[in-house]
Every structure is written in structure tokens, then in C-alpha cells.
C-alpha positions as CSV (number, residue, x, y, z in Angstrom):
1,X,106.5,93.3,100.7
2,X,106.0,93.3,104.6
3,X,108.1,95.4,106.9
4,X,108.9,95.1,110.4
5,X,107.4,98.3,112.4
6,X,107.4,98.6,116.4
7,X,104.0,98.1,115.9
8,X,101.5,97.0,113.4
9,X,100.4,99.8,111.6
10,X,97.2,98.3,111.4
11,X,97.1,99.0,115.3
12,X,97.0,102.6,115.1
13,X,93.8,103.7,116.1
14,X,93.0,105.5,112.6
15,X,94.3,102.8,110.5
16,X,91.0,102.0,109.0
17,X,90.0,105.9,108.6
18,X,93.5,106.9,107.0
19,X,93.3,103.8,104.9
20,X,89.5,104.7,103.7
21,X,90.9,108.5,103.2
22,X,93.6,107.0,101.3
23,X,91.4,104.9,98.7
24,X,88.9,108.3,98.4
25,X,92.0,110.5,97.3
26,X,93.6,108.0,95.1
27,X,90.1,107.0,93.5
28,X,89.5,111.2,92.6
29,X,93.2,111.6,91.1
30,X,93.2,108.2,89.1
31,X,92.9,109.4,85.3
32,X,89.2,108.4,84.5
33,X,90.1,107.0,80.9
34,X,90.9,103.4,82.2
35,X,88.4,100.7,82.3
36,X,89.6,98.6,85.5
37,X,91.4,101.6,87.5
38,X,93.6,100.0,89.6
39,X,92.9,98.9,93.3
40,X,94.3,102.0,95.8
41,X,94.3,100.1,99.4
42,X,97.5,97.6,98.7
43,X,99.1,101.4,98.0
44,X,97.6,102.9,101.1
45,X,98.5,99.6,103.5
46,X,102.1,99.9,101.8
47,X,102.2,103.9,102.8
48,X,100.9,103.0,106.3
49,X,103.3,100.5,106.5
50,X,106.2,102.5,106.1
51,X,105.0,105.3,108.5
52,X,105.1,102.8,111.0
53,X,108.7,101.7,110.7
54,X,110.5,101.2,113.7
55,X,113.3,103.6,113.4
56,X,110.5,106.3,113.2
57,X,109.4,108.4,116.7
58,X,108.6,111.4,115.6
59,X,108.5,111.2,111.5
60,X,105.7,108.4,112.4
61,X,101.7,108.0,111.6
62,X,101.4,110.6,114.5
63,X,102.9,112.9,112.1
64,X,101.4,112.0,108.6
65,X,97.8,112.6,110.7
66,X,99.3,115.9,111.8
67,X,100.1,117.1,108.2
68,X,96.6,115.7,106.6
69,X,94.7,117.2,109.5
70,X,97.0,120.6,108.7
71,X,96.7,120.6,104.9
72,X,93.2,120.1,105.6
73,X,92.8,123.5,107.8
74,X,94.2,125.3,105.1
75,X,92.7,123.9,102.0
76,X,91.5,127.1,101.2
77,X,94.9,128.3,100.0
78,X,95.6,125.3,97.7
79,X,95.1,125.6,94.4
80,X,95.4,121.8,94.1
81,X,94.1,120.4,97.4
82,X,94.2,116.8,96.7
83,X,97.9,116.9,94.7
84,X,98.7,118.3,98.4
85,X,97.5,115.7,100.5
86,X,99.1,112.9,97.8
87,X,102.2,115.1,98.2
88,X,101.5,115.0,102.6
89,X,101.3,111.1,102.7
90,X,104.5,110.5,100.2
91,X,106.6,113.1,102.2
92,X,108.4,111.0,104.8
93,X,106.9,107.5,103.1
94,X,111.1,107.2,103.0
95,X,112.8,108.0,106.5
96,X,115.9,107.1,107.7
97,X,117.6,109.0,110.0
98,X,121.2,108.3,109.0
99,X,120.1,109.1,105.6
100,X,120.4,112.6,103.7
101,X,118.6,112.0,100.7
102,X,115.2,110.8,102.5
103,X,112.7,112.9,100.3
104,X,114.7,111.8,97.1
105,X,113.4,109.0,97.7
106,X,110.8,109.6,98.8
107,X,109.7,111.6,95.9
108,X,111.1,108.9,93.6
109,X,108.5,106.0,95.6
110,X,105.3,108.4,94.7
111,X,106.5,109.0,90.9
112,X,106.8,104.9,90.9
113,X,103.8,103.9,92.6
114,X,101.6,106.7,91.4
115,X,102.7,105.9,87.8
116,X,101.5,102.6,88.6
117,X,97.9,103.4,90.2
118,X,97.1,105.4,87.0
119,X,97.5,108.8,88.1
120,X,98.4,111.6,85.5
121,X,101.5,112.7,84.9
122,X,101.6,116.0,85.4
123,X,99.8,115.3,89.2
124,X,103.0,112.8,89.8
125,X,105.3,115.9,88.9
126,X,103.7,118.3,91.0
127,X,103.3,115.6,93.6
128,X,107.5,114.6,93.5
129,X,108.2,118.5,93.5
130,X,106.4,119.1,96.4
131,X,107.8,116.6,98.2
132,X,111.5,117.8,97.5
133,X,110.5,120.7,98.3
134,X,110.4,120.1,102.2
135,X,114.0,119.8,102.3
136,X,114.0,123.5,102.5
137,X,110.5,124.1,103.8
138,X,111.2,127.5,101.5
139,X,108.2,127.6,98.4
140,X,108.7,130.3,95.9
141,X,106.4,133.5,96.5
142,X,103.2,132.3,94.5
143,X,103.1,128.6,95.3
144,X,100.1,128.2,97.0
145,X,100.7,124.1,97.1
146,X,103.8,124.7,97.8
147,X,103.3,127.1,101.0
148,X,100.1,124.6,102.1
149,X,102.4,121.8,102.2
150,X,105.3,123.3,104.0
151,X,103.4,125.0,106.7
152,X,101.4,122.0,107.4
153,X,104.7,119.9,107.8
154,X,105.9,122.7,110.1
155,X,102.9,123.5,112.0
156,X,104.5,121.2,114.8
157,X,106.7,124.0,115.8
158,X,103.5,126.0,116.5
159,X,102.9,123.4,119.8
160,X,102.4,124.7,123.2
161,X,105.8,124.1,125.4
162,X,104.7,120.1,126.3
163,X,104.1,119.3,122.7
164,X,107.1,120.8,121.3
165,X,108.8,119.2,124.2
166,X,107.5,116.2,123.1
167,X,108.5,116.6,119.1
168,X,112.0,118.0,120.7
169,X,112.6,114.2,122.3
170,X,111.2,112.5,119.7
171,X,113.6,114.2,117.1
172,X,116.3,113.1,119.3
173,X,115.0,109.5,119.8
174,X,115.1,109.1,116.2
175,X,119.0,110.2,116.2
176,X,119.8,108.2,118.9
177,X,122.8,106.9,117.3
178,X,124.2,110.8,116.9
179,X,126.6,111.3,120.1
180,X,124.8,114.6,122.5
181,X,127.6,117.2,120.6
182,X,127.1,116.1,117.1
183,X,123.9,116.4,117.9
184,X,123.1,119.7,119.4
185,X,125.6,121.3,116.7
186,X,123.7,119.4,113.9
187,X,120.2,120.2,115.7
188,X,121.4,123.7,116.3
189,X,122.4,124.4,112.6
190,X,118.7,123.4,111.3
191,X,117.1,125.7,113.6
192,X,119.2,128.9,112.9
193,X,118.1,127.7,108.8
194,X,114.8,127.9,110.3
195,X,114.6,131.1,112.3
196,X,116.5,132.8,109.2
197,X,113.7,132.3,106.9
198,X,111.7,135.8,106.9
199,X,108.7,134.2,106.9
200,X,108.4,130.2,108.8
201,X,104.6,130.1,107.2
202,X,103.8,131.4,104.1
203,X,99.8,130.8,104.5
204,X,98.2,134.3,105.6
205,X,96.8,131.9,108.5
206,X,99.6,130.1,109.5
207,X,101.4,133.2,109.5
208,X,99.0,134.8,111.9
209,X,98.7,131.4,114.2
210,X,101.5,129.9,114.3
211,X,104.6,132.2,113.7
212,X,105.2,134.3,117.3
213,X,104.8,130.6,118.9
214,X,106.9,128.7,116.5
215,X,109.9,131.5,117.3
216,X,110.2,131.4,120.2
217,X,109.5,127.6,120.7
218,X,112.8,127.7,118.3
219,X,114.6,130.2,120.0
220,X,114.2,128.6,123.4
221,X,116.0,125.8,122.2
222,X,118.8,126.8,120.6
223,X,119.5,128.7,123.8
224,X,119.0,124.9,125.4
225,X,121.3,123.3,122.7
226,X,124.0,126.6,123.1
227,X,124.0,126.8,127.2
């Protein structure tokens, strides 16, 4: 079914390349005991679709090319690279912003339709728990999927001060709705959870890269939010 988006998604200039990276993954994680394996692109335009919803301004195709271009850099810590990048597109496929339970469903829409495209079951698993899992952004020491995943989601807090500027707006564009107190108390909550973790990457490398900037990119503001 079509959705309305603030722009076609078909307009973003990597449609065709996301859609053609799409069809490769699906194509290596269909289970190879089928005789007509089942056509990946009206998956990938349905995924591309969603990203491009107009509610979304920073959870938007922006962002899923962020996360694949992330998970990518740090493939060499995946034990499973390509159950990450299934887990990567599926991880906002369902955003609202006046919804909690976003990667609920979100993780229920890639056990349905990867069920349906003829991927294993133990991949779907592994792909729905990975995408619950960015509710906390906090993998379990030894999940190397797990730790790929979440530091490439959060590798935008890693920007230089006009690109997390940028995500900062954009994160309050999307909860327009949200009155400027509910907001900075809500806002302010999640990055206190965030600075509390002992560890923001788990990845030896984003660890290394990203940590000291991501800090203090979050510490500056909550001190905004709090002045």
C-alpha cells in the first residue's frame, strides 16, 4: 500500500543504490531451499517508503544511510554482518513520534515480512531482537551484533557541533507537537540515560572515535536544555 511522504522516496538521491543494496542482502539471507525465492524490491520500495514518511526529520532515509554506511565501518566486529544490516533497515521502518512502542513494531513488521520473503527463522529472531534492542541502545557484554548495531544507530552523537546541531533540531522538529518544557524535561531525561551508560559504544573503534565527542556533544546540551 502507498503512503504519503513529504517527498517521494524514490526522490532521494540513493533510492536506486539503497533499493539495489536492498535486493543484494535480501537475495544472500533468503533460505536457498526454495525454487521461486520470492521477489525482494516490492519489500525494499515498501522499507524506503516508510523512511520517507512525513512525520520523519531526523528518523528519515538520511538516517537509515547513516546507520548502513556505520554498520558497514564496523563490519569487522559483527559476527553476523548481514543479520545487522537487515536489523539497520527494519529499526525505525515504524516511527511515530507520539508513539512509545515504535521498535515493537517495528520489530514485529521485519518478523512479518521477512517470514514472508523466505528468510530463516532463526535470522528473523536475531533480526527482531536486535531491533528491540535499540530501545536501550545497552547490548549485553559479548554481543557483537548487538554492540555493531547500537553504535552505528548512535554514531550521530559523534557529529562535529553543526551536525549534532543539526540532529538536535531535527529531533525537535519531529516533536513538534511536545510544548518547549515537556520537551526539554523529556529530552533531558534521555540524555542523562545516555551519559549514564559506562560505555556509549561498545565497538573497540567506536569507543576510541566517537566516545570523548559524543560526551560532550551530550553534555553541552543538557546544560542548554537545564539553563
Amino acid at each position: 500500500m502507498a503512503r504519503m511522504s513529504s517527498f517521494p522516496a524514490d526522490a532521494h538521491p540513493r533510492y536506486n543504490a539503497l533499493l539495489a543494496e536492498w535486493n543484494e542482502l535480501l537475495r544472500r539471507c533468503q533460505a536457498g531451499d526454495r525454487d521461486d525465492p520470492v521477489d525482494p524490491a516490492p519489500y525494499g520500495r515498501d522499507l524506503l517508503e516508510r523512511w520517507a514518511e512525513p512525520q520523519r526529520r531526523y528518523h528519515t532515509l538520511d538516517h537509515l544511510v547513516a546507520v548502513l554506511a556505520r554498520a558497514t565501518e564496523l563490519t569487522a566486529y559483527a559476527d553476523d554482518p548481514d543479520t545487522v544490516a537487515l536489523a539497520a533497515w527494519f529499526h525505525d521502518a515504524v516511527y511515530r513520534p507520539d508513539r512509545s512502542e515504535n521498535e515493537e513494531r517495528s520489530a514485529h513488521l521485519a518478523e512479518r515480512a521477512l517470514r514472508e520473503a523466505g528468510v530463516d527463522g532463526a535470522r528473523i529472531a536475531e533480526v527482531a531482537r536486535l531491533v528491540r534492542l535499540t530501545v536501550t541502545h545497552d547490548p549485553a557484554e559479548g554481543d557483537r551484533d548487538g554492540e555493531v548495531l547500537c553504535d552505528a544507530d548512535l554514531a550521530v552523537l559523534a557529529g562535529d557541533p553543526a551536525a549534532y546541531a543539526a540532529y538536535a533540531a531535527a529531533v525537535r522538529e519531529e516533536y513538534g507537537f511536545v510544548p518547549d518544557d515537556l520537551f526539554r524535561t523529556g529530552r533531558a531525561d534521555i540524555l542523562r540515560r545516555l551519559l549514564a551508560l559506562p560505555r556509549l559504544f561498545r565497538t573497540s573503534y567506536g569507543h576510541d572515535q566517537w566516545e570523548a565527542v559524543a560526551r560532550r556533544n551530550l553534555t553541552t546540551e543538557l546544560e542548554l536544555l537545564e539553563a
